[in-house]
ROZA-36162 format. One record per residue (C-alpha): residue number from 1; x, y, z. Coordinates in steps of 0.001 Angstrom, whole numbers, plus 524288, in hexadecimal, padded with zeros to 5 digits. Layout:
N
@i:NUM&u:X&v:Y&w:Z $
...
This chain:
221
@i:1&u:7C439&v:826F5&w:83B5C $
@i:2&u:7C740&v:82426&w:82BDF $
@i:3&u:7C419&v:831E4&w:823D4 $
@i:4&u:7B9AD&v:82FA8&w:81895 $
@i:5&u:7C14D&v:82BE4&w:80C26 $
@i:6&u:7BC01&v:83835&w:805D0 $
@i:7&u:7C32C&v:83F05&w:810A7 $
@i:8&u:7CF73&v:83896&w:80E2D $
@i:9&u:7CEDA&v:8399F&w:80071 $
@i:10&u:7CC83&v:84839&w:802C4 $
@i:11&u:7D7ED&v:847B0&w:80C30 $
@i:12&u:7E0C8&v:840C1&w:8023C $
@i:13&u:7E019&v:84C26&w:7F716 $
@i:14&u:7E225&v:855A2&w:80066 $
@i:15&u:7EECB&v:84FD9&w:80638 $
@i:16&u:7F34A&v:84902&w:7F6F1 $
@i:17&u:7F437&v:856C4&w:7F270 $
@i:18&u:7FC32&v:85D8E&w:7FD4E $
@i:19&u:80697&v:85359&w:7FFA6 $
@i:20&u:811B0&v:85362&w:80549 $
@i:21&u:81AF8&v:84A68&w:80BEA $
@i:22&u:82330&v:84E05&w:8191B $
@i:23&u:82A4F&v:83EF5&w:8168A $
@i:24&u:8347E&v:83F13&w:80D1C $
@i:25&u:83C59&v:83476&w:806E7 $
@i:26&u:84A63&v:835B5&w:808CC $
@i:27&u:85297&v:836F9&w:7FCD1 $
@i:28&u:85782&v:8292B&w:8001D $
@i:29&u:84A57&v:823A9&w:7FCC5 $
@i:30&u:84767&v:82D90&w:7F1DE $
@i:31&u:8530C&v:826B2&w:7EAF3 $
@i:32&u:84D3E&v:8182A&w:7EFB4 $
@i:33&u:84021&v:81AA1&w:7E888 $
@i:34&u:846E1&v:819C6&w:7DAB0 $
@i:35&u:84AF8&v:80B77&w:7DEE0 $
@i:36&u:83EE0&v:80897&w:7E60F $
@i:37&u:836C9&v:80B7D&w:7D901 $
@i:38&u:83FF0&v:800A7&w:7D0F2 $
@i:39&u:83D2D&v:7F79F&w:7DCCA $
@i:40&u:83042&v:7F992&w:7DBDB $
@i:41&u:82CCD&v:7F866&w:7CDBD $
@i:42&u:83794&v:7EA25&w:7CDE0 $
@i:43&u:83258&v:7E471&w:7DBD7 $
@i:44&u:82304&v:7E707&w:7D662 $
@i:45&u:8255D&v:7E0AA&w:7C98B $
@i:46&u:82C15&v:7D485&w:7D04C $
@i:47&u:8222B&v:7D3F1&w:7D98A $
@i:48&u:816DF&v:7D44F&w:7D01C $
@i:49&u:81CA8&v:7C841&w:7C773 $
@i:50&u:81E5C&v:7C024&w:7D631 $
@i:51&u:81173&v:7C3CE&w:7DAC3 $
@i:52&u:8076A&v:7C567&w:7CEDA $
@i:53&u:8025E&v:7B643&w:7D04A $
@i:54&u:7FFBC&v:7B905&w:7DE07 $
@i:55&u:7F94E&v:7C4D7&w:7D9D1 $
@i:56&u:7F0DB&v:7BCE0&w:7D02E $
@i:57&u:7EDC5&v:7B24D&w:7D876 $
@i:58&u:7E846&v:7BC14&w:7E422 $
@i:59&u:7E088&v:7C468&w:7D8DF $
@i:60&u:7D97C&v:7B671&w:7D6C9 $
@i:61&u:7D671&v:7B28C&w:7E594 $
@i:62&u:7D0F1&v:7C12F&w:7E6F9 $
@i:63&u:7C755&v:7BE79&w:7DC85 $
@i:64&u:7C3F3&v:7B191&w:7DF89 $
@i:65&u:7C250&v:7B6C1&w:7ECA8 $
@i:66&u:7BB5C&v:7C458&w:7EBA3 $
@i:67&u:7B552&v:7CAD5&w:7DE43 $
@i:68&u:7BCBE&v:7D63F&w:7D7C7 $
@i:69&u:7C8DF&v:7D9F0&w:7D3EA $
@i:70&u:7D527&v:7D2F4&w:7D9D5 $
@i:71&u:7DD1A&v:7E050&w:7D9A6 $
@i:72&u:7D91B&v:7EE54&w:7DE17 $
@i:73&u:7DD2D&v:7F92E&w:7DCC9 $
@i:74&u:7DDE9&v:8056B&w:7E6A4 $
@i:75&u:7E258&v:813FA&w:7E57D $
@i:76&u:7EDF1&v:8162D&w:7EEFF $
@i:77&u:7F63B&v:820E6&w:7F1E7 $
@i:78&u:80287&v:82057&w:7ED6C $
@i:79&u:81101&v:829A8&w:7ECEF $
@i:80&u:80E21&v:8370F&w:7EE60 $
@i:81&u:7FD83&v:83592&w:7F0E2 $
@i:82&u:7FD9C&v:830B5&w:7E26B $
@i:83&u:7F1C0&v:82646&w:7E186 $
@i:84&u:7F3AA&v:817A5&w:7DCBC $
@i:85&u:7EC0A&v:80C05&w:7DADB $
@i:86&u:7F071&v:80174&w:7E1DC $
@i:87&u:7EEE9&v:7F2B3&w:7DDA5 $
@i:88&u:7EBD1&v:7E8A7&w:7E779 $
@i:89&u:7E5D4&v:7DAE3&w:7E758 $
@i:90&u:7D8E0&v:7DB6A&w:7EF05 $
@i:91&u:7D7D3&v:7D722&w:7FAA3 $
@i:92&u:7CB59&v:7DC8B&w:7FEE5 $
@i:93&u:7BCE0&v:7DABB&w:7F944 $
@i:94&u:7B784&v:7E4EF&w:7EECD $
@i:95&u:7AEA7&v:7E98E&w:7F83C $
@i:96&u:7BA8D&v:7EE21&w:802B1 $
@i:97&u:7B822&v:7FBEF&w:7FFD7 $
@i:98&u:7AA37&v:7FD2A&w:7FE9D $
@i:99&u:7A7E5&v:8051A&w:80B53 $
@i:100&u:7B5B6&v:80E90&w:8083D $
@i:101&u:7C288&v:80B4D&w:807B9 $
@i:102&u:7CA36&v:80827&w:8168C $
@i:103&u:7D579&v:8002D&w:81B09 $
@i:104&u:7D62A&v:7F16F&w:81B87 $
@i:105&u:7D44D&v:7ED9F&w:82778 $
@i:106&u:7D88C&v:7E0BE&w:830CE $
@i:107&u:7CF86&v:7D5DD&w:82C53 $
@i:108&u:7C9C2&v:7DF79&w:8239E $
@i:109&u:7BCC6&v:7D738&w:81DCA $
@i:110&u:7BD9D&v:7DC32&w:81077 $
@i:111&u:7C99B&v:7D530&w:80F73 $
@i:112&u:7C813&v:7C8C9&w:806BE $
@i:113&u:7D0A0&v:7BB7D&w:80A11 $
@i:114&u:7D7D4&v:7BC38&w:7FED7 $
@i:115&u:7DA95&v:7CC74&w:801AB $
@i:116&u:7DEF2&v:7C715&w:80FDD $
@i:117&u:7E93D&v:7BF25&w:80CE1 $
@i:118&u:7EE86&v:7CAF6&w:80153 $
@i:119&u:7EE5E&v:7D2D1&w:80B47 $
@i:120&u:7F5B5&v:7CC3C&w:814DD $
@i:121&u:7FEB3&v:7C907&w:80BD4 $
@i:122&u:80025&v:7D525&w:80322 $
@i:123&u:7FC76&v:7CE6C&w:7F76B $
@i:124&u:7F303&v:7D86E&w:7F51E $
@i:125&u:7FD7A&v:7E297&w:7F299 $
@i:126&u:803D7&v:7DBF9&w:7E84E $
@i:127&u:7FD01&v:7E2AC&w:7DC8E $
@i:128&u:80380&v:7EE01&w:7E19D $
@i:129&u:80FD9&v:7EB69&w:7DBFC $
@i:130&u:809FE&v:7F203&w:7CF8F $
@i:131&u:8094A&v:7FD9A&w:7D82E $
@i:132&u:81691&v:7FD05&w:7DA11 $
@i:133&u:81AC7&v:7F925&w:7CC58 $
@i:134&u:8115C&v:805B1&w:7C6D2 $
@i:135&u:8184C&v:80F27&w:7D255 $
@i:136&u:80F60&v:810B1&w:7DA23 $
@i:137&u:8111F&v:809E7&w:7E450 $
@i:138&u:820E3&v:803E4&w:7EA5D $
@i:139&u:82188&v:7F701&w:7F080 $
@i:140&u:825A5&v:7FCE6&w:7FDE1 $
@i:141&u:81F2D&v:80977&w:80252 $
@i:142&u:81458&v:80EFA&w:80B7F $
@i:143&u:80566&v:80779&w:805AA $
@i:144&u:7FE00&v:811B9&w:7FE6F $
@i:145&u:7F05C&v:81489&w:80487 $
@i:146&u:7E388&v:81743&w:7FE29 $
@i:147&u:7E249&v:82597&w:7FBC3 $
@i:148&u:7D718&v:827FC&w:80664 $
@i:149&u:7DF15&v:82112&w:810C1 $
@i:150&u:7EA99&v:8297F&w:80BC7 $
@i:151&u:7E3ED&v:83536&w:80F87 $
@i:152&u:7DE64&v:830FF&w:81D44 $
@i:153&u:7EB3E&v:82C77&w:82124 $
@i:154&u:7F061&v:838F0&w:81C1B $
@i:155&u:7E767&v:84037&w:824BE $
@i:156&u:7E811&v:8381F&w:830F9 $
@i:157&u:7F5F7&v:83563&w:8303B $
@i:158&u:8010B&v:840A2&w:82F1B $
@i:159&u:80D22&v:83D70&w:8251F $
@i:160&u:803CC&v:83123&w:81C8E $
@i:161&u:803C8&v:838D8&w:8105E $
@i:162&u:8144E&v:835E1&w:81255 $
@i:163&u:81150&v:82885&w:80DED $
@i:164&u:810AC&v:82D45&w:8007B $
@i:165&u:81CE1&v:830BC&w:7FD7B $
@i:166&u:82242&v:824A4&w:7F993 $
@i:167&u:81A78&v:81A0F&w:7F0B9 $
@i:168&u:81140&v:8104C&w:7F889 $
@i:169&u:81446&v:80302&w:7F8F7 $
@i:170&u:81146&v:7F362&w:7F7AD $
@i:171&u:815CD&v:7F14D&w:80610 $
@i:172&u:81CBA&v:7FC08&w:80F14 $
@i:173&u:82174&v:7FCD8&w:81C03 $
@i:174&u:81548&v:7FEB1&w:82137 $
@i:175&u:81066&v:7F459&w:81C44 $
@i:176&u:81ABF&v:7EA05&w:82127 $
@i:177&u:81B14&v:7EF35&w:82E42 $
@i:178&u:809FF&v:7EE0B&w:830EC $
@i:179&u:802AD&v:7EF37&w:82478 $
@i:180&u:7F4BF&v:7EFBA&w:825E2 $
@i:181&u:7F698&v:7EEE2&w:835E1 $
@i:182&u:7FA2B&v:7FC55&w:836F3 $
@i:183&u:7F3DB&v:808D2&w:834B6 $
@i:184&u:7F801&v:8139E&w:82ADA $
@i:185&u:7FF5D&v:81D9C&w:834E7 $
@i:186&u:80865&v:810A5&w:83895 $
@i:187&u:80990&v:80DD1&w:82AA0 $
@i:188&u:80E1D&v:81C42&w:827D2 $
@i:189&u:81953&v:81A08&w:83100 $
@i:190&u:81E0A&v:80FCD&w:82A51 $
@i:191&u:81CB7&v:816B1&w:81CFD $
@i:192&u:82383&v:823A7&w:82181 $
@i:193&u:82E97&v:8198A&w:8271E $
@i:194&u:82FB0&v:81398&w:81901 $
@i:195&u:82E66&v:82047&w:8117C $
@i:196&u:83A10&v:8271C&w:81B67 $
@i:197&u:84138&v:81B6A&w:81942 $
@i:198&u:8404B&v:81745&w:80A69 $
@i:199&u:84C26&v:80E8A&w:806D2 $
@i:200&u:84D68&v:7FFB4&w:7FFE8 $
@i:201&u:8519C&v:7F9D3&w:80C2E $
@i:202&u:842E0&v:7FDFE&w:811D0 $
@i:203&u:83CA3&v:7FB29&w:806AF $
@i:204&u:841DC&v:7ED18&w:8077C $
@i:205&u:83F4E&v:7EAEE&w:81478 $
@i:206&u:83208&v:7EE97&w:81230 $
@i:207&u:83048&v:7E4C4&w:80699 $
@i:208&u:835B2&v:7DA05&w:80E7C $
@i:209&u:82CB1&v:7DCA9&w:81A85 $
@i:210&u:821B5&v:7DC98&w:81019 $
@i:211&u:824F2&v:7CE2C&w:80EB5 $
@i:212&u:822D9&v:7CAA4&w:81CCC $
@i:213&u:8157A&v:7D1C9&w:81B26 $
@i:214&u:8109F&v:7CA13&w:81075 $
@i:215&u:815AA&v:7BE14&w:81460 $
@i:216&u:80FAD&v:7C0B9&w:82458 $
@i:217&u:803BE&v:7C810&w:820FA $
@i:218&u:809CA&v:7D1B5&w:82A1F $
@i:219&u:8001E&v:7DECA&w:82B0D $
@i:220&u:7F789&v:7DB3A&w:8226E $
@i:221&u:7E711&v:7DE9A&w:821B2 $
C-alpha cells in the first residue's frame, strides 16, 4: 500500500539530511562529467533551435484542446537530493491532481488526446532541455522523481537514494529499455548499471536507443 504523502514527505527530510551513498563513480567517469557538462549545455542549445516550432505548435493544440497553461512546472529531485522545477508540456488536464499526486497510469483517463500522443512520443519532455541548459538536469541520466515518491521508494526500496549521485536526465537507460512499463525497483537496476558504468560510449548508445523510442512509442503511458 502507497504511504500518505505527509508520510513520505516526513520520510524524505529525514533520509535528505543523513545521506550517504555506498555507489561510487569511478575516477574514469569523475573525469567524463567535465565533458558531459560541455555536451550538455551544446546538444540542449541545438536541440532547442530544431525543436522550438514543434514546441510552439503543441503549446497551441493544448490550449485549443484543454484550458490553462500549455507548460507546467513540477519540483523534482535532482543531484545530491537538491530540489528542481522541472518544465514539461502538459499532457494531462488541470484537474489531474486534484485527489493527490500518483503515477500515470496505462490508459490513465486524465490523459488528454493531445497529452497521448506527447507522451508516446516524448514530445512532452522537450522543454526540459532548459533543464539541462540551466544544470540541472543532463540529457542522459536516471529521471528525477517527485520528492514524495523519492522518499517512498527510498523506504521500500534499499540502495534508491544511489540514484542521486549523478544528475537526472531527458531519457536514461531505464527509460529506453521499458519506460513507463516497468516499475521503480526495475528502473533502479538500470540506473545503478548506468551510474557503475558512466562513459561516452553509454551515453551514446543511450541517445540513439532514445530515437527508436520516440519514433516506436516504445514504453510509453
Amino acid at each position: 500500500m502507497l504511504v500518505s504523502i505527509d508520510k513520505s514527505l516526513r520520510m524524505y527530510n529525514e533520509y535528505s539530511s543523513q545521506q550517504t551513498y555506498s555507489c561510487a563513480l569511478s575516477k574514469k567517469a569523475v573525469r567524463y562529467l567535465y565533458m558531459k557538462r560541455i555536451m550538455d549545455i551544446v546538444l540542449s542549445l541545438i536541440g532547442l533551435a530544431l525543436t522550438l516550432p514543434f514546441i510552439l505548435l503543441f503549446c497551441i493544440l493544448i490550449c485549443i484542446e484543454t484550458p490553462g497553461s500549455p507548460l507546467y512546472r513540477q519540483e523534482r529531485v535532482g543531484k545530491d537530493g537538491k530540489h528542481f522545477k522541472v518544465i514539461k508540456l502538459r499532457s494531462m488536464r488541470i484537474d489531474a491532481e486534484k485527489s493527490g499526486a500518483k503515477w500515470a497510469q496505462k490508459d490513465d483517463p486524465r490523459i488528454t488526446a493531445v497529452g497521448s500522443f506527447i507522451r508516446r512520443t516524448r514530445i512532452d519532455e522537450l522543454p526540459q532541455l532548459i533543464n539541462v541548459l540551466a544544470g540541472d538536469m543532463s540529457l542522459v541520466g536516471p529521471r528525477p522523481e517527485r520528492p514524495m515518491f523519492t522518499a517512498q521508494f527510498h523506504h521500500e526500496i534499499p540502495g534508491f537514494k544511489n540514484r542521486l549521485i549523478v544528475k537526472p536526465g531527458l531519457t536514461g537507460l531505464a527509460q529506453v529499455n521499458g519506460g513507463y512499463d516497468i516499475g521503480p525497483r526495475e528502473k533502479l537496476v538500470h540506473d545503478l548499471y548506468y551510474i557503475r558504468n558512466l562513459t561516452f560510449l553509454l551515453d551514446l548508445k543511450v541517445m540513439l536507443k532514445t530515437i527508436k523510442v520516440v519514433l516506436t512509442g516504445e514504453g510509453a503511458r
